[in-house]
C-alpha positions in Angstrom: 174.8 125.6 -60.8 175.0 129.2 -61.6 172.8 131.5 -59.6 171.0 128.2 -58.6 170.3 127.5 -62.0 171.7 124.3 -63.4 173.6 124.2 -66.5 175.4 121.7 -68.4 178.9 120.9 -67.8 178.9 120.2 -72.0 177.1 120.5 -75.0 177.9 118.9 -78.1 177.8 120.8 -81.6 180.2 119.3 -84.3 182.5 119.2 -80.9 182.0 118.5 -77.2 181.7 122.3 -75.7 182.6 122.6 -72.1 181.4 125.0 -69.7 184.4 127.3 -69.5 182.8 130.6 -67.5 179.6 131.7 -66.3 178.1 134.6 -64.8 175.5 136.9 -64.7 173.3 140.4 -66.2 172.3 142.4 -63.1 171.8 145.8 -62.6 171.7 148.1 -59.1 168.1 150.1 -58.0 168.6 151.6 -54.5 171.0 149.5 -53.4 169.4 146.1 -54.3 171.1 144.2 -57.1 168.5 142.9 -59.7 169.8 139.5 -61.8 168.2 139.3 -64.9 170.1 136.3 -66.9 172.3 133.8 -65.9 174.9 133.3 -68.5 176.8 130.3 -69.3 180.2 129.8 -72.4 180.5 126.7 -73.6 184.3 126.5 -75.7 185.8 124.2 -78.1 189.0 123.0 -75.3 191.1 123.8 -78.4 190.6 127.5 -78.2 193.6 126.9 -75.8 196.2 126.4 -78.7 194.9 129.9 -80.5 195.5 131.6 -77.6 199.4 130.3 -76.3 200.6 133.6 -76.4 199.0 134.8 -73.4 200.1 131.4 -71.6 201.6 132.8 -67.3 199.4 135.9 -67.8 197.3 136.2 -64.6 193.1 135.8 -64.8 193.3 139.9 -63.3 195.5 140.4 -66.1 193.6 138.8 -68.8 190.4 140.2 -67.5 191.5 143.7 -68.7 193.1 142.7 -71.9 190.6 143.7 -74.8 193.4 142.2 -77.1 192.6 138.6 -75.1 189.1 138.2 -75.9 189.2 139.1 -79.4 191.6 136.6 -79.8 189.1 134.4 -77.8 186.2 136.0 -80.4 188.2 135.4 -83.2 189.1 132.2 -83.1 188.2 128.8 -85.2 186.1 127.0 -83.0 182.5 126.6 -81.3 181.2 128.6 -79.3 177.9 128.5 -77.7 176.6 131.2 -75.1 173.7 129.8 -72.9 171.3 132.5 -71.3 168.8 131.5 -68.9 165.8 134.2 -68.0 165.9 135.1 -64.2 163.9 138.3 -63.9 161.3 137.6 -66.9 161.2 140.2 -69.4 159.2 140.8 -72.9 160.9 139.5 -75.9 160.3 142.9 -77.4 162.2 144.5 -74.6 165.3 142.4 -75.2 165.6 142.6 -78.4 165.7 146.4 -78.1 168.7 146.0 -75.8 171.0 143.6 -78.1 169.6 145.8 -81.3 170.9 149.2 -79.6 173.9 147.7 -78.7 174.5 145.9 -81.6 173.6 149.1 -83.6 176.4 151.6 -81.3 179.0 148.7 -81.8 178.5 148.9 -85.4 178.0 152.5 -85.7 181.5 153.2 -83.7 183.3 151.5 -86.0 181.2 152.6 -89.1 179.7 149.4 -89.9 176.5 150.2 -89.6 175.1 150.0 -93.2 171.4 149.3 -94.9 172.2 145.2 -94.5 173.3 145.7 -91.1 169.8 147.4 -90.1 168.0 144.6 -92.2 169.4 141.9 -90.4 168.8 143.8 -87.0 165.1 144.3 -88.0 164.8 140.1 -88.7 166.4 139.7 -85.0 163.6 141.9 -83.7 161.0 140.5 -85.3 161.8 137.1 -83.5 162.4 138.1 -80.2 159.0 140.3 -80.9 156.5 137.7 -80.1 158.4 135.9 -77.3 157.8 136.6 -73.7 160.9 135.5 -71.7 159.5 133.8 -68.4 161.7 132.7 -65.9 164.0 129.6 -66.9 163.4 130.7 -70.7 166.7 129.4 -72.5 168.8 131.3 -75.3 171.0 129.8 -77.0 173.8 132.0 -79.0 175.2 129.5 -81.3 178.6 130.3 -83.4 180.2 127.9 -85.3 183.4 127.2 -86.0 183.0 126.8 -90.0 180.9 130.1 -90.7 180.6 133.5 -90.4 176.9 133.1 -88.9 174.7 133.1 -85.4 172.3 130.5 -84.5 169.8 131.8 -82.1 167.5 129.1 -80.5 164.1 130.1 -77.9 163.1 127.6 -75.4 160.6 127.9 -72.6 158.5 125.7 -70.7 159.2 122.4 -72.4 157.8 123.6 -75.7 159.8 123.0 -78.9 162.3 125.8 -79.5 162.2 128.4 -82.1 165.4 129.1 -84.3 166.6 131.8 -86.3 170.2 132.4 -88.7 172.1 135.4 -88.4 174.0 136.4 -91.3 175.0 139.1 -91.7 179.1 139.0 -90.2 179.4 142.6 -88.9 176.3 142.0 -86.5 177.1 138.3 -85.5 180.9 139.7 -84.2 178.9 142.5 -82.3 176.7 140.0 -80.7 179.7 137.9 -79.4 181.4 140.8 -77.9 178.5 142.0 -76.4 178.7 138.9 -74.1 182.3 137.8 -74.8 184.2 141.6 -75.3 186.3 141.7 -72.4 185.7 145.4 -70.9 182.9 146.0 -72.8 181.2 143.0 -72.3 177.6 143.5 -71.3 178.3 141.1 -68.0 181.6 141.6 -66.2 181.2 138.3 -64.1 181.1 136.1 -66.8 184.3 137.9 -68.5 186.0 137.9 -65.1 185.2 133.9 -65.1 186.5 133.5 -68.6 189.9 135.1 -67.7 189.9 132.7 -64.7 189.1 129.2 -66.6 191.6 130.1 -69.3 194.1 131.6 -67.0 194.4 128.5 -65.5 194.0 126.5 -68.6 197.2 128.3 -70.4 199.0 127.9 -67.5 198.9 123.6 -67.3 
């Protein structure tokens, strides 16, 4: 359970994926904290062996080590981000937030070209007509073998909607939006990244 929200211990792609760190996006108004997703990382166990030489470094450690998580980012092996609406929103509304900072990521780093925006629009378009209720599920889906993002809708039981990311410059800006160490979008579920693989590295 995460946030009393239940979430798979695994989910299989080509691989089993285990439920490696969780955690959640909030935000403070006077004083009260407002969750808005619970977030769940499912890992190939393998990442382990791409990531050996940070093996005795502490999770506080880790958790401040940029280096760390693009190693996790950049490695060879399935990863799936599972994010469950808690505070509903409209689609429209979060696509704007993962298109802005997708778009700044790029731009930083001067990556933001003409196919870059195209393939931002596409991702607008299909959060566009969604309406994220309460236990909506999003799927982030990045395998191993490609350069691409799945992105999967469900809500409500009904069949879920799908759509391919490919261009490569905005699919690595969506992963480190929820898996770039300090400048992940949700600190709790990097902190519980560095703890899971902390103590992985360290068996």
């Amino acid at each position: 359970m995460v946030y009393d929200i239940p979430f798979p211990s695994h989910v299989n792609t080509t691989n089993k994926l285990s439920l490696l760190a969780h955690g959640i996006t909030d935000i403070e108004i006077h004083f009260l904290q407002i969750k808005f997703t619970a977030i769940g990382v499912y890992l190939d166990p393998q990442i382990v062996t791409h990531l050996n030489k940070w093996k005795g470094k502490s999770a506080a450690d880790l958790a401040q080590d940029d280096d760390f998580f693009e190693a996790i980012i950049s490695a060879p092996v399935d990863k799936i981000v599972r994010v469950v609406v808690i505070k509903e929103i409209k689609g429209s509304q979060f696509g704007v937030q993962i298109e802005s900072a997708v778009r700044d990521r790029l731009a930083e780093v001067d990556k933001y070209e003409e196919e870059e925006e195209e393939a931002l629009e596409q991702l607008l378009d299909f959060f566009q007509s969604k309406y994220l209720k309460t236990n909506s599920v999003l799927t982030f889906y990045f395998p191993a073998a490609s350069s691409t993002a799945e992105i999967a809708f469900a809500s409500e039981g009904k069949e879920e909607s799908k759509t391919e990311v490919k261009n490569e410059n905005v699919v690595e800006m969506i992963k480190k939006w929820y898996l770039g160490g300090t400048h992940g979008v949700s600190p709790t579920t990097i902190s519980s990244l560095a703890d899971a693989l902390s103590a992985e590295l360290s068996k």
